[in-house]
N, C-alpha and C positions, 0 to 999 in steps of 0.2 A: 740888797743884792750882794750875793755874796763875789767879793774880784778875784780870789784866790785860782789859778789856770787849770787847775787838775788836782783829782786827789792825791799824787803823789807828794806835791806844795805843805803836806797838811805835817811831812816831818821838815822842814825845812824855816819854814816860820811860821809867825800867828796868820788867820786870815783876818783879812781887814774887810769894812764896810765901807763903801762909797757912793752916795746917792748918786742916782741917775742925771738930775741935773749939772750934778757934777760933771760930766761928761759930753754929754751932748747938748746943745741949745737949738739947733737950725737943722731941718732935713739936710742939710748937704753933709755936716758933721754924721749925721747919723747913715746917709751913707756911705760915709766912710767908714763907718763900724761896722757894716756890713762886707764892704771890699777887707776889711780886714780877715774877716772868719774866709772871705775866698782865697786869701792868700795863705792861711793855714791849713787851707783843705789843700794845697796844690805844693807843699811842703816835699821835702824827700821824706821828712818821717811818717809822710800819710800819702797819699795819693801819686805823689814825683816819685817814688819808689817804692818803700815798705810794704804795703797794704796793698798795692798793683799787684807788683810780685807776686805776693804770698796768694792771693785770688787766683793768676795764671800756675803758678806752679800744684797749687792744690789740686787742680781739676784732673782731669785724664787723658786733656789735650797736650799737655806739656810736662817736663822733665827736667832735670837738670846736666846742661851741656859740657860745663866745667867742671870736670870731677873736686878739683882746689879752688871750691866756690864755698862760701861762707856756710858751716857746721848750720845754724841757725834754718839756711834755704833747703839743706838737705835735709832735715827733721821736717821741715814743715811737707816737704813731696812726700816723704816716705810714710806719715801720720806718726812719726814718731815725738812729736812735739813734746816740751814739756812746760811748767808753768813760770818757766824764766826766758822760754824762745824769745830771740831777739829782736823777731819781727813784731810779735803782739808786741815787744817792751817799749818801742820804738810807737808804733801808729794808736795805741791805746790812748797813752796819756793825752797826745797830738788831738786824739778826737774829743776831748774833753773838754780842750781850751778851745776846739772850734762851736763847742758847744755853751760856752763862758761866753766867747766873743756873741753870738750869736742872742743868749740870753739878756747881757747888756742892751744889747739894742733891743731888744722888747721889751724890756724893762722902761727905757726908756721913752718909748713911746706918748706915755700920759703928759709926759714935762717939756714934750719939745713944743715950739712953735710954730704953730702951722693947721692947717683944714686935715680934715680926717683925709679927704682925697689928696691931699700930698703927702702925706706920712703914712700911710697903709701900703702903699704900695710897697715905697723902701722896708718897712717892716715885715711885708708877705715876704723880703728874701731871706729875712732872719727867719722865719718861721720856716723856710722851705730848707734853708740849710740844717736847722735844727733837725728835722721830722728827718731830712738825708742822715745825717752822723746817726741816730737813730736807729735808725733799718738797716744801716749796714751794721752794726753791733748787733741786736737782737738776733738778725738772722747768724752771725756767725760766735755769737755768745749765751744766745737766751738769756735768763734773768740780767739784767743789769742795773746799774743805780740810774734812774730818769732823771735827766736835771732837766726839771720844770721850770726853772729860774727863781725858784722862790727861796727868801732868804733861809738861810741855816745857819739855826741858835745853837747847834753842836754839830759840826759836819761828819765828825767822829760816827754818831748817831743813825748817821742815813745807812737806809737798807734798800737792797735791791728788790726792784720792781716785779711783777709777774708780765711772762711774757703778753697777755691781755691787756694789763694793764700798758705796757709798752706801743703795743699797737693801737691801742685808743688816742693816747696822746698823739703818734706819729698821724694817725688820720685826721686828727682834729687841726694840727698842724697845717696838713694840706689842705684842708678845706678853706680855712682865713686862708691861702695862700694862693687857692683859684681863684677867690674871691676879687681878689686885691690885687694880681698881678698883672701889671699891663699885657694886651695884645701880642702886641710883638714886641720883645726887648731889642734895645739898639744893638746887640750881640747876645750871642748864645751862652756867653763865659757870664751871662744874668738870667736868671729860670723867668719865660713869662708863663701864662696860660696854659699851656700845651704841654712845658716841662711838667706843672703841679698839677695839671689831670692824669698825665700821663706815669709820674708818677706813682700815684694816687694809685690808680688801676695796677700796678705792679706790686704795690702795700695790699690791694686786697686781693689780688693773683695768688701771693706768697701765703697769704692769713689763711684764704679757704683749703691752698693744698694740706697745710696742717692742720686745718680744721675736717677733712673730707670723711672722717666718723659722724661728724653733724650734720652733714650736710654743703658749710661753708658757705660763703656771701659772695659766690660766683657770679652772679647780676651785678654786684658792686663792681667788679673788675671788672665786666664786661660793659656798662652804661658810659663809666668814665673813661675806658679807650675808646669806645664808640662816639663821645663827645669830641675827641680830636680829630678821629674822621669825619666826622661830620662837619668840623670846622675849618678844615684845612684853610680855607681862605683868607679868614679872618685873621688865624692863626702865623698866618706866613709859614704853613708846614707841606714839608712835600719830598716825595724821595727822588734823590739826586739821577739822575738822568744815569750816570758812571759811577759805580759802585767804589772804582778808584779815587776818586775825588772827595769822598767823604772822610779821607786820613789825608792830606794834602792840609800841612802848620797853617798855609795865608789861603786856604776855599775858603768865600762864605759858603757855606751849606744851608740848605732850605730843613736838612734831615734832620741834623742832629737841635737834639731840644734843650742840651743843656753839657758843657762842657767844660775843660779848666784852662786857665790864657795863661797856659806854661809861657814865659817869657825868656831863653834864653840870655847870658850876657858873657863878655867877650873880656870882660876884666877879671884876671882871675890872683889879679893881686888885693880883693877882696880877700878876709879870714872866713873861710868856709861854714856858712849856719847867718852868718850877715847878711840884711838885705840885699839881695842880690849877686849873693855869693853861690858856690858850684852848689851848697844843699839849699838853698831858695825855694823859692819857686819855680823852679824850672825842672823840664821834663828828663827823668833819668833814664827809662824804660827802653829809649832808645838805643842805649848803651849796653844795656842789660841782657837784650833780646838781638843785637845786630849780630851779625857773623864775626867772627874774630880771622886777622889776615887780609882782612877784603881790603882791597887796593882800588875800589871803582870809582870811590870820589875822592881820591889824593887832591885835585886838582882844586878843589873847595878848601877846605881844609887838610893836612896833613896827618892828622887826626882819624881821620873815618874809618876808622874800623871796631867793630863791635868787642862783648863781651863774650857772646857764647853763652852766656852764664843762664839762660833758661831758653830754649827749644822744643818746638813742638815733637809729640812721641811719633815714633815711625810710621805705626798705623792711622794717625791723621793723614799724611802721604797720602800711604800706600789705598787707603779707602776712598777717600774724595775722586769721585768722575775727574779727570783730566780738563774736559770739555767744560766744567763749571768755571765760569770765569773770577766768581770771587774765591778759585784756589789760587790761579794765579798771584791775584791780589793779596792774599792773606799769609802762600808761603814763598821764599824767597830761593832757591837750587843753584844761581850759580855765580859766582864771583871774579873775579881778578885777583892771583895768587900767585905771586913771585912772579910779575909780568907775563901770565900766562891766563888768558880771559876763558869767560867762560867756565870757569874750575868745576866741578860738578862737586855738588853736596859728598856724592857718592865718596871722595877724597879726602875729604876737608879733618877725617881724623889723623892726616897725616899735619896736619897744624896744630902745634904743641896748644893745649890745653883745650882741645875741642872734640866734640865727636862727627861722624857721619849721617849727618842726621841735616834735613832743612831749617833755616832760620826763619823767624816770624815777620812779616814784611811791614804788616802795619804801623810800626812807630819807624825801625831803624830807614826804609826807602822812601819815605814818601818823595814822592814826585823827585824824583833822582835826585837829593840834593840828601837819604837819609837825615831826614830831620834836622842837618846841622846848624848851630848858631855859626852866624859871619865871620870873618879874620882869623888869625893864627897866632893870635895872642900866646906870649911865653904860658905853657903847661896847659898850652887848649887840649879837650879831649870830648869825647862824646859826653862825657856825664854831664854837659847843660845843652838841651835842645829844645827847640820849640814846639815839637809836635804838642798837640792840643788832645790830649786823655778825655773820652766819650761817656761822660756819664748815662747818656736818657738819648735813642737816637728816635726816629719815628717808625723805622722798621720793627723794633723791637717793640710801639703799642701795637702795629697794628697784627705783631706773635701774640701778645696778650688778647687783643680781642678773638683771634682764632680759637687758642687755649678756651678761654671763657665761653667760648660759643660751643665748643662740642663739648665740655659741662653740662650745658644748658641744654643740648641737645639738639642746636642750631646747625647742622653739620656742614650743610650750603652754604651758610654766610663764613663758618669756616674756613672752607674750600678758596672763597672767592679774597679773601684777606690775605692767605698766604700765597696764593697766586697772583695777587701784586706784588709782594716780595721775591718770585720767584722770576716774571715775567723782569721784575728790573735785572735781576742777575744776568739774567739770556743777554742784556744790552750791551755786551761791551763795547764798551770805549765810546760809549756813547751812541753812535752808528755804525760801532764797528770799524778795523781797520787791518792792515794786511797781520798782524802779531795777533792779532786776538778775533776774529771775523764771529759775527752771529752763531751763537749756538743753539742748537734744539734744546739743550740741559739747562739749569733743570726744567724739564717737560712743568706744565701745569697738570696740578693734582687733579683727578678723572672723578672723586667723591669718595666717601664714605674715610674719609682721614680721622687718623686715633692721634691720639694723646701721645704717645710715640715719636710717631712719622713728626708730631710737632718738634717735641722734642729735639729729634734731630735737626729740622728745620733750624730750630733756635742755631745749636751748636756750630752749624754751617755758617751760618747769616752772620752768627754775631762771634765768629771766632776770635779769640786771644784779647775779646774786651771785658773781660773779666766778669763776665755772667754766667759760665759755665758753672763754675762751683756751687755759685748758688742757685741752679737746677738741680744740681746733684743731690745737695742738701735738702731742697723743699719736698722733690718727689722720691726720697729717700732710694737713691739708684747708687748705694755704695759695691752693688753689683758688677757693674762698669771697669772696678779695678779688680777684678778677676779675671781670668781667660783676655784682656787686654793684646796680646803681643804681637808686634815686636816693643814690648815697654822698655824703656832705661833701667826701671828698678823692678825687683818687687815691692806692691805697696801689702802691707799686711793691716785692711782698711777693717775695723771693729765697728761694727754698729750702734753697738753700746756706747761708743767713747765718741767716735771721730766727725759723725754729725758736728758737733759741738768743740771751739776751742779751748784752750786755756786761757782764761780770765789774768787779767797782769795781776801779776804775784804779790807787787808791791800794796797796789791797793788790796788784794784778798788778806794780806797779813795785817793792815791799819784798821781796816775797818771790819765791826766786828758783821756786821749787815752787809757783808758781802761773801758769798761763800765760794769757792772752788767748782767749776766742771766736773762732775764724777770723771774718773779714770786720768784725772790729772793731779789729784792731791798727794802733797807730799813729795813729787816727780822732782 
């Protein structure tokens, strides 16, 4: 088993070998090698910021709100990235060692002690972490080096995988990982059943759209999201009554399938990248995405006010029905501004380093407290909070089963899928109340729904949780950033290039089996 964290390690020292035994002896031990790879996934250089970011800002839904916001964030909206951007350099390596951690504990497997039904379980979440870092590289790199877990007698040596190749392994992943994972996990910050079908169905969603010259394995996506509605019971899956509730740090949710247990903390005389220190694990997006100047939870902490630093584009606004109630929820208009409530968005560019434009509501409000950790600890600020980042929710299988169904050419079962998505939206607040009363919007769809109408569907449903991008990607809609306006930027989006990012530089330069992004070499 190779211990080395990443390829970047490979100029820094020799790798070393260390048996598995060595490591773990008892399923308890071995899940903690598994809470391990979840506290890397939940890092600032991967999911607590880096990688969030750059997924929201890519897309078409968002922009960058502070113009003296880091060089890095502005390449990555504008698609002018190049192969040292600061964000790959950052969440690349990150996913490597969560991929190290992750193969560890598969590895160890054979040597621990214990019945196959005690230790598959914990090891379906190494495999389910694996097949995750995985799919989110391939889709936003293609080719990449697959750490299978198996030793390397020259790491130098290793070459990147084909993306087939990639996707077989990620399936195969999730399949041990339906297999094996309990029911219902005692929290959702652990994938059970529901997460790894559901999954799964989005692994073969994304394979057939870039396979749809062949045909594509459209029924595979569509059997395995259809197996979580079918099981909702069993599963403990269900969509949340208030679509508000489902971004709220301390809900349990019935929804979401698999999530990260950002942990806020209050000591910030911790050295920042320490356990537990401002880059941890804990949630930054909140700080990143809150309005800057807002004055409305002084009273919590003195802290509360955002960054600006990525904002949804004007035409998200100005398009969204009024009357849908997940806009409310999703965009944020007006704040508390030099003692003066209410500030309307419309303003807010006369606040130094901000534009006119709505803030994203999902991380920075939840349930009025903006995500914030407790106390006022000397140099508190937004950058640790506890909102809990949505990886797999269950609205989102059951967009995939719709997708997969007018594939198929099921158009009624369709219909009836995204009209549970739509009918929960109409519920606000649960039954309604005098700020948000029942809406007719969005209506249920009447039939014959395309591929499109889904489409949007998604964008609405699943706003600023970083899925957009990779729609855009899979059904090749680099179209979108044309004729967009009112945009923040022009994006000058190539087709040729911008699908696809820049691979970290460092490993393209170490290794010679690993090659460059076309239209990024050299950059």
């Amino acid at each position: 088993m190779v211990f080395s964290m990443s390829c970047e390690d490979l100029e820094e020292r020799p790798v070393g070998v260390l048996a598995p035994e060595g490591l773990f002896q008892t399923v308890s031990e071995l899940q903690s090698g598994v809470n391990g790879g979840y506290y890397l996934l939940a890092r600032e250089e991967f999911y607590g910021r880096k990688l969030s970011l750059a997924l929201l800002v890519r897309s078409d839904m968002c922009g960058i709100g502070d113009p003296g916001t880091a060089t890095r964030r502005h390449a990555c909206d504008l698609m002018q990235m190049e192969q040292d951007n600061g964000l790959v350099n950052a969440f690349w390596p990150m996913g490597y060692k969560i991929l190290a951690a992750a193969n560890t504990v598969i590895n160890a497997k054979d040597v621990v002690s214990g019945t196959e039904e005690e230790i598959n379980p914990v090891v379906a979440e190494a495999y389910f972490l694996r097949a995750y870092v995985h799919y989110v590289y391939v889709r936003l790199f293609g080719e990449i080096i697959y750490m299978n877990g198996e030793p390397l007698e020259d790491p130098y040596a290793v070459s990147q995988s084909s993306v087939p190749e990639i996707y077989a392994g990620i399936i195969s992943d999730l399949e041990f990982a339906k297999t094996w994972l309990v029911d219902v996990p005692a929290d959702r910050s652990h994938p059970g059943k529901a997460a790894a079908y559901g999954m799964l169905a989005s692994v073969y969603m994304t394979k057939a759209t870039s396979e749809a010259a062949e045909g594509g394995d459209w029924q595979s996506a569509f059997d395995n999201a259809k197996h979580v509605i079918d099981n909702e019971g069993q599963y403990g899956v269900a969509l949340d009554n208030d679509y508000y509730d489902i971004f709220a740090p301390d809900y349990t949710s019935s929804e979401v399938l698999f999530k990260l247990n950002m942990i806020a903390n209050d000591n910030h005389n911790i050295t920042p990248g320490e356990l537990g220190g401002s880059n941890a694990g804990t949630d930054q997006m909140t700080s990143i995405t809150g309005p800057r100047g807002d004055e409305r939870f002084e009273a919590l902490n003195a802290a509360a006010a955002g960054w600006s630093a990525i904002v949804p584009e004007l035409s998200v606004y100005e398009k969204w029905d009024g009357r849908d109630y997940r806009k409310a929820v999703s965009l944020d208009t007006a704040i508390t501004y030099q003692g003066i409530p209410d500030y309307p968005f419309t303003e807010w560019d006369n606040i130094s380093q901000n534009v006119a434009r709505p803030a994203i509501a999902k991380y920075f409000r939840a349930v009025g407290e903006a995500g914030l950790r407790t106390g006022t600890a000397q140099g508190a600020s937004l950058r640790d909070s506890n909102v809990k980042p949505i990886i797999l929710r269950y609205a989102e299988v059951l967009l995939i089963a719709a997708e997969a169904a007018v594939e198929l050419g099921n158009n009624d079962l369709a219909v009836q899928y995204v009209n549970r998505v739509r009918a929960r939206a109409r519920n606000a607040a649960g039954a309604g109340d005098a700020k948000y009363p029942p809406s007719p919007i969005p209506a249920d769809h009447a039939g014959g729904i395309t591929i499109a109408e889904i489409m949007e569907e998604r964008r609405l449903e699943l706003a600023f949780e970083g899925v957009r991008w990779y729609d855009i990607a899979r059904r090749q809609m680099g179209n979108v950033f044309t004729g967009a306006a009112p945009a923040l930027e022009d994006r000058d989006f190539d087709p040729a290039v911008d699908y696809l990012w820049p691979k970290y530089y460092v490993d393209v330069d170490l290794l010679p089996g690993l090659s460059q992004n076309t239209g990024y070499e050299g950059l």
